[in-house]
ROMARVEX-49504 format. One line per field, with one value per atom (N, C-alpha, C): residue number from 1; residue in one letter; atom name; y, z, x. Coordinates in steps of 0.1 Angstrom, whole numbers, plus 5000, padded with zeros to 4 digits. Layout:
N
i	NUM_...;
aa	A_...;
at	CA_...;
v	Y_...;
w	Z_...;
u	X_...;
***
This chain:
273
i	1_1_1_2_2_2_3_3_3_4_4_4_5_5_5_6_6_6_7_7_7_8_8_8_9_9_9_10_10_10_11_11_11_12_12_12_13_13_13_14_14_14_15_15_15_16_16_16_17_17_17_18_18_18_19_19_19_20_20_20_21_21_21_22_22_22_23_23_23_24_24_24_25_25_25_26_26_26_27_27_27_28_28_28_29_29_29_30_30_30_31_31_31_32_32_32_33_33_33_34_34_34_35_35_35_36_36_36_37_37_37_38_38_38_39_39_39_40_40_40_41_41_41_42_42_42_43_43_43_44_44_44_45_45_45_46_46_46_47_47_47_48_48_48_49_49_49_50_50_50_51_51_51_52_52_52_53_53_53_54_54_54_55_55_55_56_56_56_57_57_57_58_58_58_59_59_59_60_60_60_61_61_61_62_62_62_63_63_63_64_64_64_65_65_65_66_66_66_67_67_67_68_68_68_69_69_69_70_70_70_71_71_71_72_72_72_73_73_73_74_74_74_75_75_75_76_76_76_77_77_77_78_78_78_79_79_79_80_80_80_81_81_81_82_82_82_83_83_83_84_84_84_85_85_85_86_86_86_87_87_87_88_88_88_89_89_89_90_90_90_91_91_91_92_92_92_93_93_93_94_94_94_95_95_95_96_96_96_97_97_97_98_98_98_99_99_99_100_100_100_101_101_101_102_102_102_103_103_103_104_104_104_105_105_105_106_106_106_107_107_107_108_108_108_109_109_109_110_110_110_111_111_111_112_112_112_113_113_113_114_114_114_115_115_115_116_116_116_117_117_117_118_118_118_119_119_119_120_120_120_121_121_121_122_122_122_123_123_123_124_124_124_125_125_125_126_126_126_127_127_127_128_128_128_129_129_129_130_130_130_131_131_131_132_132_132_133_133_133_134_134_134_135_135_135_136_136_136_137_137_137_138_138_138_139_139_139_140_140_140_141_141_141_142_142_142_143_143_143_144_144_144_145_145_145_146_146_146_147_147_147_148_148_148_149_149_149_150_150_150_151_151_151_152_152_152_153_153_153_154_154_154_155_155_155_156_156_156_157_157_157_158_158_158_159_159_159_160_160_160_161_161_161_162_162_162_163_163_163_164_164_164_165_165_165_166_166_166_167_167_167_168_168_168_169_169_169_170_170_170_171_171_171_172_172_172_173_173_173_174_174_174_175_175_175_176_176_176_177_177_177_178_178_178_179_179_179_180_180_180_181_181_181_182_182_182_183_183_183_184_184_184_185_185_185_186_186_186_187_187_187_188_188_188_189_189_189_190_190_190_191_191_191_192_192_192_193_193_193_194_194_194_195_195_195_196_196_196_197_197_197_198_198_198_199_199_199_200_200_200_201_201_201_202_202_202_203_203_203_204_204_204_205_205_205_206_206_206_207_207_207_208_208_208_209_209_209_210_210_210_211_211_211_212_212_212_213_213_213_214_214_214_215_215_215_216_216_216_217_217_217_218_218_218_219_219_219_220_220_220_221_221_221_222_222_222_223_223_223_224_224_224_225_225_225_226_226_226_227_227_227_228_228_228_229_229_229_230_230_230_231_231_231_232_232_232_233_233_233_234_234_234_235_235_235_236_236_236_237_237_237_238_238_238_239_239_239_240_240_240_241_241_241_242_242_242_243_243_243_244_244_244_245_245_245_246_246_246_247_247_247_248_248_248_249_249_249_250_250_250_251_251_251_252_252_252_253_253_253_254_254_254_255_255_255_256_256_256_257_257_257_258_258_258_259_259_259_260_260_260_261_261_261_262_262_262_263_263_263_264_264_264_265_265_265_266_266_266_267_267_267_268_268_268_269_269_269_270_270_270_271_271_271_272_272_272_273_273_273;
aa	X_X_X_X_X_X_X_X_X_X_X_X_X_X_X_X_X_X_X_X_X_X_X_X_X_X_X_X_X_X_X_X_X_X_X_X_X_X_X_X_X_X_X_X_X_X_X_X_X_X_X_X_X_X_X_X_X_X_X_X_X_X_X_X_X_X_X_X_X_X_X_X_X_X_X_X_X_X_X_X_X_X_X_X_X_X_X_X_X_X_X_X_X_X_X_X_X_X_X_X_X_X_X_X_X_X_X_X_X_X_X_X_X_X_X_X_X_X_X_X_X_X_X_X_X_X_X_X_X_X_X_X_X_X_X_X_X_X_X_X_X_X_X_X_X_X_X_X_X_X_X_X_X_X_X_X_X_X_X_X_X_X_X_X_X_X_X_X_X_X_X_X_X_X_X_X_X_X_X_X_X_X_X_X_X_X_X_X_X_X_X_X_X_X_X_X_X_X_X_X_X_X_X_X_X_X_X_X_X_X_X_X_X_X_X_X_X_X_X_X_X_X_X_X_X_X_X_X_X_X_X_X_X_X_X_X_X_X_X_X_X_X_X_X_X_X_X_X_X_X_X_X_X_X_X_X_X_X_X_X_X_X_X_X_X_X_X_X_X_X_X_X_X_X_X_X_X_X_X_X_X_X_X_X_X_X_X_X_X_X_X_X_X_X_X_X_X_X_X_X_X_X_X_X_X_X_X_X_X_X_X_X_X_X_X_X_X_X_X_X_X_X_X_X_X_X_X_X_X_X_X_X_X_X_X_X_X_X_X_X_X_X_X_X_X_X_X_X_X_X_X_X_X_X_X_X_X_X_X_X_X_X_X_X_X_X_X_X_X_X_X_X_X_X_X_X_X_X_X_X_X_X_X_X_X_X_X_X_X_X_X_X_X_X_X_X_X_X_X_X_X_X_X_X_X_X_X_X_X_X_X_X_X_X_X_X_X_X_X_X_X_X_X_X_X_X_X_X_X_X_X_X_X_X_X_X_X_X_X_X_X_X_X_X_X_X_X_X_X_X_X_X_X_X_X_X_X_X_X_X_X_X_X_X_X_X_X_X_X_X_X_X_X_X_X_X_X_X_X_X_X_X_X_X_X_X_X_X_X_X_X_X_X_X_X_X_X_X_X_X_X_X_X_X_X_X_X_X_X_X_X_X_X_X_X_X_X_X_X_X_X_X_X_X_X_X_X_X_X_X_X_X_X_X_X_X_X_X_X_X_X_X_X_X_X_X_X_X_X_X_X_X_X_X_X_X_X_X_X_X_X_X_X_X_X_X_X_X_X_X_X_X_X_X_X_X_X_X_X_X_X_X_X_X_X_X_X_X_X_X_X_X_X_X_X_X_X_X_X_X_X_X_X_X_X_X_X_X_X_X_X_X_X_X_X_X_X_X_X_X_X_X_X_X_X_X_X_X_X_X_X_X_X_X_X_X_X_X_X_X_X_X_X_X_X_X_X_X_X_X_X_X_X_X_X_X_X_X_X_X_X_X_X_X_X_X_X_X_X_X_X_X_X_X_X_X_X_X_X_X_X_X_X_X_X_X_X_X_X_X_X_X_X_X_X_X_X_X_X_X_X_X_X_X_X_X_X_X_X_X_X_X_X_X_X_X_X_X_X_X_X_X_X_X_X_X_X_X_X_X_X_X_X_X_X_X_X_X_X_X_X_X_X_X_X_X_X_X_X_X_X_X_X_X_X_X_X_X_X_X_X_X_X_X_X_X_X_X_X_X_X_X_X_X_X_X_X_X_X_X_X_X_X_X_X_X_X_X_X_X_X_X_X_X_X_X_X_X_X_X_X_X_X_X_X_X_X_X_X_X_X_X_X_X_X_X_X_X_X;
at	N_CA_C_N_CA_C_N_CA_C_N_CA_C_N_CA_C_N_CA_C_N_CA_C_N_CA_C_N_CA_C_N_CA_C_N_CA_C_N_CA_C_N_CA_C_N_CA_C_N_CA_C_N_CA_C_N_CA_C_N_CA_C_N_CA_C_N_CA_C_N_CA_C_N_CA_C_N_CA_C_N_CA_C_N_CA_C_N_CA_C_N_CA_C_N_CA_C_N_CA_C_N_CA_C_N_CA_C_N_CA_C_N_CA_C_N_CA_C_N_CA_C_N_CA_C_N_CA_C_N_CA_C_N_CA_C_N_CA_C_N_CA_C_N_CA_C_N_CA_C_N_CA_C_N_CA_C_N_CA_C_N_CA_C_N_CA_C_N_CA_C_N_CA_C_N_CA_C_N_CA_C_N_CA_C_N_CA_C_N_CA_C_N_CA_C_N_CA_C_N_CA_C_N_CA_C_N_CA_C_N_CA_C_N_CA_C_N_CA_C_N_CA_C_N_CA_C_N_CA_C_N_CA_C_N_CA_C_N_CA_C_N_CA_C_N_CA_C_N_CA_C_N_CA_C_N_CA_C_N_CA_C_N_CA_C_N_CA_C_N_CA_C_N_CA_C_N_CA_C_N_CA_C_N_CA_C_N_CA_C_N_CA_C_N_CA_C_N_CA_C_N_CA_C_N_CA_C_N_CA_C_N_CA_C_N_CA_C_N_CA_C_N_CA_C_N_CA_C_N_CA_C_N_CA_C_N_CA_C_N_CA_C_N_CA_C_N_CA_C_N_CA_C_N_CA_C_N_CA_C_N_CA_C_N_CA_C_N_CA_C_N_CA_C_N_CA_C_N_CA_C_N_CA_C_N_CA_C_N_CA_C_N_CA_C_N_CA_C_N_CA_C_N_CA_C_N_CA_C_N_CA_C_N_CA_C_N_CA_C_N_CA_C_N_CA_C_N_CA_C_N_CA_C_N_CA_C_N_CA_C_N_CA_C_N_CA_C_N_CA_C_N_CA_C_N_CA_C_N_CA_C_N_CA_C_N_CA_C_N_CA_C_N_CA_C_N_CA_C_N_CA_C_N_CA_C_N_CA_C_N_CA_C_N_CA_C_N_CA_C_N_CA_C_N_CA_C_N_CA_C_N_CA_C_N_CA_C_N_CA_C_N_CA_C_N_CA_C_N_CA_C_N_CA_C_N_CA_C_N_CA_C_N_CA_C_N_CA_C_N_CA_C_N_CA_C_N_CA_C_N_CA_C_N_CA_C_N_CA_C_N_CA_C_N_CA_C_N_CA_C_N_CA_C_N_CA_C_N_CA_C_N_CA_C_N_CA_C_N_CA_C_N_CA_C_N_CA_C_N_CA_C_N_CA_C_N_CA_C_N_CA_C_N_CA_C_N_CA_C_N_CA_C_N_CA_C_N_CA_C_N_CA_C_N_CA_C_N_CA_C_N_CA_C_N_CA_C_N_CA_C_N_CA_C_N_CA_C_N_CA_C_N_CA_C_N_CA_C_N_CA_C_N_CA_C_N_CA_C_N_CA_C_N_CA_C_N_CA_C_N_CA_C_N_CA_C_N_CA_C_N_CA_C_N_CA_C_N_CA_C_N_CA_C_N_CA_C_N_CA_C_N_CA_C_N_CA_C_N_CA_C_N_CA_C_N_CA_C_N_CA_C_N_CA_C_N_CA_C_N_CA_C_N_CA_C_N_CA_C_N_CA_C_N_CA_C_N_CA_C_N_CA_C_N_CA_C_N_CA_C_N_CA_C_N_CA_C_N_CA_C_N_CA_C_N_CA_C_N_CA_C_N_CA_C_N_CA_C_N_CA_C_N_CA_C_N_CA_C_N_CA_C_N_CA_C_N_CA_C_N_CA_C_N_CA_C_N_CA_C_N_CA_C_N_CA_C_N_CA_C_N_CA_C_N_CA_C_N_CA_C_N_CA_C_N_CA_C_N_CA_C_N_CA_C_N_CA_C_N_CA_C_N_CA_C_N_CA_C_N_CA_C_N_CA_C_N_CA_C_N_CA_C_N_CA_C_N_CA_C_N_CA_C_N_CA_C_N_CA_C_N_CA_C_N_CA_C_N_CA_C_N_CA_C_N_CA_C_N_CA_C_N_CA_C;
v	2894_2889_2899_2904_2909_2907_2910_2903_2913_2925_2929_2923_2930_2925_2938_2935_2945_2942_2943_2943_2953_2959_2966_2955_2946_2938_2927_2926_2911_2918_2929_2938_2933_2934_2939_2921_2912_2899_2890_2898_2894_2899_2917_2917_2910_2906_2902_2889_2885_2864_2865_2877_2876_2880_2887_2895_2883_2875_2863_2854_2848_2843_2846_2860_2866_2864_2869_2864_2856_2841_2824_2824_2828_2824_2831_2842_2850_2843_2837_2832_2813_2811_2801_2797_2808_2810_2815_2823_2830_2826_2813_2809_2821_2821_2840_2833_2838_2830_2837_2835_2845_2844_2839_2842_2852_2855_2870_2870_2877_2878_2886_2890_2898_2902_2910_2910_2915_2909_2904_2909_2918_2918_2908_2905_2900_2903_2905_2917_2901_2896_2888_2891_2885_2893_2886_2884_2876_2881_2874_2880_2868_2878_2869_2866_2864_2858_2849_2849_2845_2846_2852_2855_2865_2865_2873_2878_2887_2891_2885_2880_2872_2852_2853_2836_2834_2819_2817_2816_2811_2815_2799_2793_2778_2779_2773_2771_2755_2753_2731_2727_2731_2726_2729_2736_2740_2756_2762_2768_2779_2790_2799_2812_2817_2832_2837_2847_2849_2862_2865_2877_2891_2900_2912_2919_2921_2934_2929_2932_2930_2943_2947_2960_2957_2970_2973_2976_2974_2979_2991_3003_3018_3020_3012_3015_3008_2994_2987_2983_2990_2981_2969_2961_2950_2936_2943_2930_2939_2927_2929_2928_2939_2941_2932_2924_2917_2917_2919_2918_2909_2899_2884_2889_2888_2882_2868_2867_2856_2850_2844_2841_2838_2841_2846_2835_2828_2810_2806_2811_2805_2805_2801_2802_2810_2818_2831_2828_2827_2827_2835_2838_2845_2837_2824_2813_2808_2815_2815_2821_2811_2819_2814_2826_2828_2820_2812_2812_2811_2810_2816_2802_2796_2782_2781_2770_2766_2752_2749_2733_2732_2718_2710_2713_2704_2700_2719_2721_2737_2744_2746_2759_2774_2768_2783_2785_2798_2801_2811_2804_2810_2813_2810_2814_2804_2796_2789_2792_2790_2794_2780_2781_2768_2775_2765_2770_2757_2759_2747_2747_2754_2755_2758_2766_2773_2785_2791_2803_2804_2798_2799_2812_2823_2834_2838_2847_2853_2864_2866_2876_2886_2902_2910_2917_2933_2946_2950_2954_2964_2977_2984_3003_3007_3011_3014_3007_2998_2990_2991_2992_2989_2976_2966_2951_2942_2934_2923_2916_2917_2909_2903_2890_2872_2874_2866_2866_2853_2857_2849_2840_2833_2823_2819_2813_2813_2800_2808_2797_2785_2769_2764_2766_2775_2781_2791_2798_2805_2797_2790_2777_2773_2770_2762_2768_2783_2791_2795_2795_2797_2787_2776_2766_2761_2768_2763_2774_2788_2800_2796_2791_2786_2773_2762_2753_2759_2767_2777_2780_2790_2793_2783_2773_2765_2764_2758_2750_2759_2774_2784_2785_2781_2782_2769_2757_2751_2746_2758_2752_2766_2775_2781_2775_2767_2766_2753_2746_2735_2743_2753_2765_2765_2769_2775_2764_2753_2741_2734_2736_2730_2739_2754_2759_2752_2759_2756_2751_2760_2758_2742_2743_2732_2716_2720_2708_2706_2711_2710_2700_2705_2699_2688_2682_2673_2657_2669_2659_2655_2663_2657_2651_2654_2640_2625_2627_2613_2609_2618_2608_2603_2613_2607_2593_2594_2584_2571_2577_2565_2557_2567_2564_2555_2559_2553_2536_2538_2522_2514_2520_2513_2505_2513_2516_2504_2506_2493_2478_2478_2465_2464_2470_2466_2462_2465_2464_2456_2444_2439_2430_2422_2414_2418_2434_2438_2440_2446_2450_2436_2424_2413_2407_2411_2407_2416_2431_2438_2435_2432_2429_2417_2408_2396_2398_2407_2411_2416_2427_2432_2425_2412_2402_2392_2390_2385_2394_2408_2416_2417_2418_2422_2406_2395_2381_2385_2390_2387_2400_2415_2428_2415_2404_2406_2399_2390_2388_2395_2403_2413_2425_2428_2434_2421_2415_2407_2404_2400_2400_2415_2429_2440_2439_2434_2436_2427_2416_2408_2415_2427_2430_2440_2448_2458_2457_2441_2439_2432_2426_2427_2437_2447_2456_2467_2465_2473_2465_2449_2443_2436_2442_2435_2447_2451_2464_2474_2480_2492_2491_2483_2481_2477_2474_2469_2487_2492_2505_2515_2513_2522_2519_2505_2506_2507_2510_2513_2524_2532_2550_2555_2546_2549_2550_2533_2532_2541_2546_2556_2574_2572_2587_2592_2575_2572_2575_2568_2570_2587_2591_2607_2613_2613_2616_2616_2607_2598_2606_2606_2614_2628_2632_2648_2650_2642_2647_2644_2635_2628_2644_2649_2658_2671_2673_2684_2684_2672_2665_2669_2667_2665_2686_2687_2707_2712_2707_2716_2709_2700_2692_2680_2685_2679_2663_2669_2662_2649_2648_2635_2622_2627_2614_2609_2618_2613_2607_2613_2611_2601_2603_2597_2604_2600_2607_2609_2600_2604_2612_2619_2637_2632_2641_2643_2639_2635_2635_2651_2652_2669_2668_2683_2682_2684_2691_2693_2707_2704_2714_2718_2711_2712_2700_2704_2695_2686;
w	7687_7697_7708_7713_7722_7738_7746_7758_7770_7771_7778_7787_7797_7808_7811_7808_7813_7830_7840_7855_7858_7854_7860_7856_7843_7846_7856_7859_7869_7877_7883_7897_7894_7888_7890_7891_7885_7885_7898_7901_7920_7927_7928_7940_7940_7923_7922_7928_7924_7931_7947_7953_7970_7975_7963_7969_7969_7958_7957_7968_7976_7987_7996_7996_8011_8015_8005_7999_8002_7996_8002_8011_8021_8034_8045_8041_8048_8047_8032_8032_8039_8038_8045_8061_8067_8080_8087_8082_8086_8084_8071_8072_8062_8051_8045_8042_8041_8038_8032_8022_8018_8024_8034_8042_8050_8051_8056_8071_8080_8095_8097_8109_8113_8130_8139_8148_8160_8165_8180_8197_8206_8218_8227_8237_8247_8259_8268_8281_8294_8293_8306_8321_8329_8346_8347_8339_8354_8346_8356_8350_8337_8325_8311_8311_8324_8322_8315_8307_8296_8284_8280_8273_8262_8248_8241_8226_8219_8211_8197_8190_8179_8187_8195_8203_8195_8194_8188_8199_8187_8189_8182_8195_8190_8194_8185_8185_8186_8196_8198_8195_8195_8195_8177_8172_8159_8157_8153_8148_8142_8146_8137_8142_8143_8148_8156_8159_8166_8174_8185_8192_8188_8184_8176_8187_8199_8207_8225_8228_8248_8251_8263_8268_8279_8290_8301_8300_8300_8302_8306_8297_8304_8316_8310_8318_8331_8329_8346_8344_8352_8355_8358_8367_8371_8357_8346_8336_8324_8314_8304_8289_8278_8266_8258_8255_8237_8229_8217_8209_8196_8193_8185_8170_8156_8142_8143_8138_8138_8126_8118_8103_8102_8093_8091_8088_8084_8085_8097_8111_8123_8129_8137_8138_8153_8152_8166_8169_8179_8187_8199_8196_8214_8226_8220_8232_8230_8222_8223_8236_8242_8256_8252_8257_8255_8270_8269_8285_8281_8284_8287_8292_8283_8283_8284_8288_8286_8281_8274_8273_8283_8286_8297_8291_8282_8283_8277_8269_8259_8276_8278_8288_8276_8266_8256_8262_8263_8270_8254_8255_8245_8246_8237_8240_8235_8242_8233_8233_8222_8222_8219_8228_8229_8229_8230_8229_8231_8240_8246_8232_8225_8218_8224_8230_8236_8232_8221_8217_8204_8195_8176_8169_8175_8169_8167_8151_8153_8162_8166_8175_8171_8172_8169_8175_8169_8177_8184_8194_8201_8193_8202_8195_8209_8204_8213_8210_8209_8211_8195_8196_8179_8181_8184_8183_8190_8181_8190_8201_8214_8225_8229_8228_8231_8249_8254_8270_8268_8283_8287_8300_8302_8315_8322_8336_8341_8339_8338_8332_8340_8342_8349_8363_8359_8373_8380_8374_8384_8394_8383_8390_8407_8400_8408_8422_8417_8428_8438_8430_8441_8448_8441_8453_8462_8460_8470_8483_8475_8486_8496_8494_8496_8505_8500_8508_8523_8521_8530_8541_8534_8547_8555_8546_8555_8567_8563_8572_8582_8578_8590_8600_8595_8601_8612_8607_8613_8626_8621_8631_8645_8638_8644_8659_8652_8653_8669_8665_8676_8684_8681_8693_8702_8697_8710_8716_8708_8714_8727_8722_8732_8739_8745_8751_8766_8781_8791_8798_8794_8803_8798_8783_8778_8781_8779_8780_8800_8809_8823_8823_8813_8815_8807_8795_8788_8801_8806_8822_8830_8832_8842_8834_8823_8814_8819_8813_8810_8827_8839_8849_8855_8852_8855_8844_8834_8828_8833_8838_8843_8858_8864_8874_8872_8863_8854_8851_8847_8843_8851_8862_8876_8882_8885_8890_8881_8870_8861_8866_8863_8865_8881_8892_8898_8901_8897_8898_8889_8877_8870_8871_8884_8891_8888_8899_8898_8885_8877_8858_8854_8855_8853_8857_8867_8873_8872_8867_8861_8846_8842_8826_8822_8835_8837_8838_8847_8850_8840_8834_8823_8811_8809_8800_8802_8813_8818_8819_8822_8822_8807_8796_8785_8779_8783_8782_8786_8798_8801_8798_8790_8786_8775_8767_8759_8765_8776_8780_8790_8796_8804_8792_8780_8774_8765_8766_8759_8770_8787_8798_8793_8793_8797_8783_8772_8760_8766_8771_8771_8782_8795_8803_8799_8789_8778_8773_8767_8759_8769_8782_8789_8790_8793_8803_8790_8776_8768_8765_8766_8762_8775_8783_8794_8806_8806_8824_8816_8806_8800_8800_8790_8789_8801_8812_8824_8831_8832_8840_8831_8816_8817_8817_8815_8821_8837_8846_8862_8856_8849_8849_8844_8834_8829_8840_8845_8858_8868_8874_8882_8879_8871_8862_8861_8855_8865_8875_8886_8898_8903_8898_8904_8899_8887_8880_8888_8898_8903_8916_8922_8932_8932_8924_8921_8922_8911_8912_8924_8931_8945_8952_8952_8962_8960_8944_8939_8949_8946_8947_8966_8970_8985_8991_8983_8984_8982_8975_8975_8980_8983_8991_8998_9012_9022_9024_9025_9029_9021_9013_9004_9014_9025_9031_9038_9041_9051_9043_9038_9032_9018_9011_8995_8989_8976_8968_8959_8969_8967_8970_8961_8969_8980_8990_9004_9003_9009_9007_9011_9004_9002_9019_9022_9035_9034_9048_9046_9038_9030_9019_9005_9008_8991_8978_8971_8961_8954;
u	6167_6157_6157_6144_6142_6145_6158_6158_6154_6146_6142_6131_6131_6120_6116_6101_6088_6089_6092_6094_6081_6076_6062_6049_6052_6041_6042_6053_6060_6059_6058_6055_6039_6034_6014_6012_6020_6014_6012_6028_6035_6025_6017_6010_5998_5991_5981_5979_5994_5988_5994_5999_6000_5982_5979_5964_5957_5953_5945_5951_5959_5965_5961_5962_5962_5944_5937_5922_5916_5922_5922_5924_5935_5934_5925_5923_5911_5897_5892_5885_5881_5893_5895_5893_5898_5902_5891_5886_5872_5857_5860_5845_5836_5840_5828_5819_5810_5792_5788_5779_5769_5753_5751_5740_5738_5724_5722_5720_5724_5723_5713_5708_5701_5705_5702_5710_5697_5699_5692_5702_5694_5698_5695_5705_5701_5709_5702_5702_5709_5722_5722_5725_5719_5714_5725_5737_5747_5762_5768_5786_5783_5792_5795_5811_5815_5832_5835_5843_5847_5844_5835_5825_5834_5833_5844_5833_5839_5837_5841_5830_5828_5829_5822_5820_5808_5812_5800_5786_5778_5762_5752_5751_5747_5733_5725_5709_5709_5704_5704_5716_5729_5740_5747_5738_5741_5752_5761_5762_5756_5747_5740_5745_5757_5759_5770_5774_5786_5781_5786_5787_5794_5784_5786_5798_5788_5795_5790_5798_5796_5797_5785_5787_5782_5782_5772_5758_5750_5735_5735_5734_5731_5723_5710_5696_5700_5710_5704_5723_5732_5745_5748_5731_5738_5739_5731_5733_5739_5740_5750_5747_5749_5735_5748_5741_5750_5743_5748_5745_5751_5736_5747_5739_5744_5744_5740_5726_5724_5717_5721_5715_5699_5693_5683_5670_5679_5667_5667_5677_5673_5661_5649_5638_5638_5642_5641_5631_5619_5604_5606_5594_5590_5595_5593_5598_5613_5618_5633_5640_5650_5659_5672_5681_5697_5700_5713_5717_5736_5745_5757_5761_5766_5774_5791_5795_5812_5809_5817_5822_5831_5827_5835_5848_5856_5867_5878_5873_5884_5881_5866_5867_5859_5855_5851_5836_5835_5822_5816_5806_5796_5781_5771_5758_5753_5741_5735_5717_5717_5697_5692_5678_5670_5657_5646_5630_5622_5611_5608_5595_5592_5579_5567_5568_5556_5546_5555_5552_5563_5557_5562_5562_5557_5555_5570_5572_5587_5587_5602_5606_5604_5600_5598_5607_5611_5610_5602_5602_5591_5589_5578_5582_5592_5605_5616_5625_5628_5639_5641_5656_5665_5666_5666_5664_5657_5656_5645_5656_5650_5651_5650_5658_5655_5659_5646_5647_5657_5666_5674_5673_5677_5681_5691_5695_5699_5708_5726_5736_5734_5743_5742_5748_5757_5769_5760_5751_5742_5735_5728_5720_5729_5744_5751_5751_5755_5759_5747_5731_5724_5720_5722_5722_5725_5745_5752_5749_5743_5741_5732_5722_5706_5712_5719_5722_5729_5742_5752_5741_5732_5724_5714_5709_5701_5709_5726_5734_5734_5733_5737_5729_5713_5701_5703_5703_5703_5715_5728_5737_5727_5728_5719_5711_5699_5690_5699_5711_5713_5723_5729_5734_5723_5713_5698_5691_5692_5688_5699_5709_5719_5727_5721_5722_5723_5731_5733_5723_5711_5696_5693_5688_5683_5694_5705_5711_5711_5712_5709_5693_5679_5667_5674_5678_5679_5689_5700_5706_5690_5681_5671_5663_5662_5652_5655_5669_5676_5673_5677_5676_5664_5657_5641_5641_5641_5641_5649_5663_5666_5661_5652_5650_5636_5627_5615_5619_5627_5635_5638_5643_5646_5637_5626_5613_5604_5603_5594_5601_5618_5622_5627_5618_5615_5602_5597_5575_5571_5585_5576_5567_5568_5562_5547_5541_5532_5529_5535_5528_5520_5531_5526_5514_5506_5494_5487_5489_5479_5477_5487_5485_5472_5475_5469_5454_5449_5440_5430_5442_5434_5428_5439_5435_5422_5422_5410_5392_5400_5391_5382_5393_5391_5381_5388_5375_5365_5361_5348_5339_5344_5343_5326_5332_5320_5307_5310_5299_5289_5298_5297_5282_5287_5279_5268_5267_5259_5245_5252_5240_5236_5241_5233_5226_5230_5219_5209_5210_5198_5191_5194_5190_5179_5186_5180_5170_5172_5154_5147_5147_5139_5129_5138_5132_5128_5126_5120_5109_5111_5093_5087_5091_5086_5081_5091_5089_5083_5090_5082_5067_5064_5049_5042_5045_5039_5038_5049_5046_5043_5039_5032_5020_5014_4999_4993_5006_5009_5004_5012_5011_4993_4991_4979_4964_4967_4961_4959_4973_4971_4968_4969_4963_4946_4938_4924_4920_4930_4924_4929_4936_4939_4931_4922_4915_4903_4896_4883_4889_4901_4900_4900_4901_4900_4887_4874_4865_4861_4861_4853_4857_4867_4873_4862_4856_4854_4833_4832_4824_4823_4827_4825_4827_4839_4841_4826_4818_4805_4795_4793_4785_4787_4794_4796_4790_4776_4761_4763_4772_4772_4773_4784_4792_4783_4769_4762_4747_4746_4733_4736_4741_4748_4748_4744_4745_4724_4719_4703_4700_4688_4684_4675_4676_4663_4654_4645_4630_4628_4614_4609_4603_4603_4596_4578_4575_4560_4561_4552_4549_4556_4568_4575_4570_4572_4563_4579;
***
């Protein structure tokens, strides 16, 4: 009987089943897929802290991708070029935006893509660009931070603004407000007696305001069907007689002889016919 041992095939069997192991757990650990990616820039205007290389890449809370590479923007330092693998059934759009998320409770900061559906066309290349360009937006901590900047300064404006108000000058006039005012006070509750009997006055006044106008209406139509028509047949009248004196005047300017004689002609003398 044969008791040798072949040890070069027990060598080749050993590295083969540590290789298939080592294999399985790579495959295990890493997630291998056979779906195809495609790879997409996105340019973000703000710090990516915390932000890492191979983070994932969530579309509506989904899983579709991981972060290829983080760099600086050549063209513009203040923002930051990534570039994410993003599987190839995801529905990229024009109206696709990146924004730069954390979960609350881990702290892992990642990317998430959303799209309000405004614009379904797929994302393209441009001519120039080696990738298509998903516009991005503003994280919530940006949001946060310009708010609180934007709030900061109001507060500054307005402490501002009660520095200049409550300056020496203004608060000296604000002391003579208040005393005039208090001297105004004094002054009423001593004179309320008098207010009282003007108030009184006025209330009585304000009673007889309507009858007061109701005599002048009736005075009104009086004197529109009654006096009007009366003087203007005065006016018509006298317009006659200025008329009858004009001529009498005209009448008398060229022949005197009227007042005495009349208005009959002469008798002819001797020899007029």
């Amino acid at each position: 009987m044969d008791t040798k041992v072949n040890y070069t095939l027990i060598g080749a069997f050993v590295i083969i089943l540590l290789s298939a192991i080592v294999l399985a757990i790579i495959w295990l650990s890493s997630g291998f897929s056979i779906a195809d990616y495609s790879t997409y820039q996105v340019n973000m205007q703000e710090a990516v802290t915390g932000l890492s290389q191979d983070a994932i890449v969530e579309y509506n809370g989904v899983s579709v991708g991981l972060v290829k590479s983080i760099r600086l923007n050549r063209k513009g330092p203040h923002s930051v070029e990534l570039l994410l693998e993003i599987k190839n059934d995801t529905p990229i759009t024009q109206g696709t935006i990146a924004t730069l998320s954390t979960r609350g409770i881990t702290g892992i900061t990642y990317i998430s893509l959303k799209d309000k559906g405004e614009d379904l066309r797929a994302l393209k290349a441009q001519r120039g660009q080696p990738y298509p360009i998903i516009k991005t937006g503003p994280s919530i901590f940006l949001r946060l931070d310009t708010a609180v900047r934007k709030l900061t300064d109001s507060m500054e404006q307005v402490s501002d603004t009660f520095q200049t108000l409550f300056d020496s000058d203004n608060l000296q006039s604000i002391k003579m407000i208040l005393a005039n005012t208090n001297q105004i006070t004094s002054n009423i509750a001593a004179n309320n007696a008098k207010l009282t009997d003007i108030l009184r006055n006025t209330q009585l006044a304000s009673e007889r305001f309507p009858l007061l106008i109701q005599s002048s209406a009736r005075a009104m139509q009086t004197l529109q069907m009654q006096t009007l028509p009366d003087a203007s047949r005065i006016m018509t009248n006298l317009d006659r007689v200025t008329e009858n004196l004009s001529a009498l005047v005209s009448e008398l300017r060229d022949n005197p002889s009227v007042l005495i004689r009349g208005r009959q002609p002469a008798p002819l003398g001797p020899g007029e016919k």
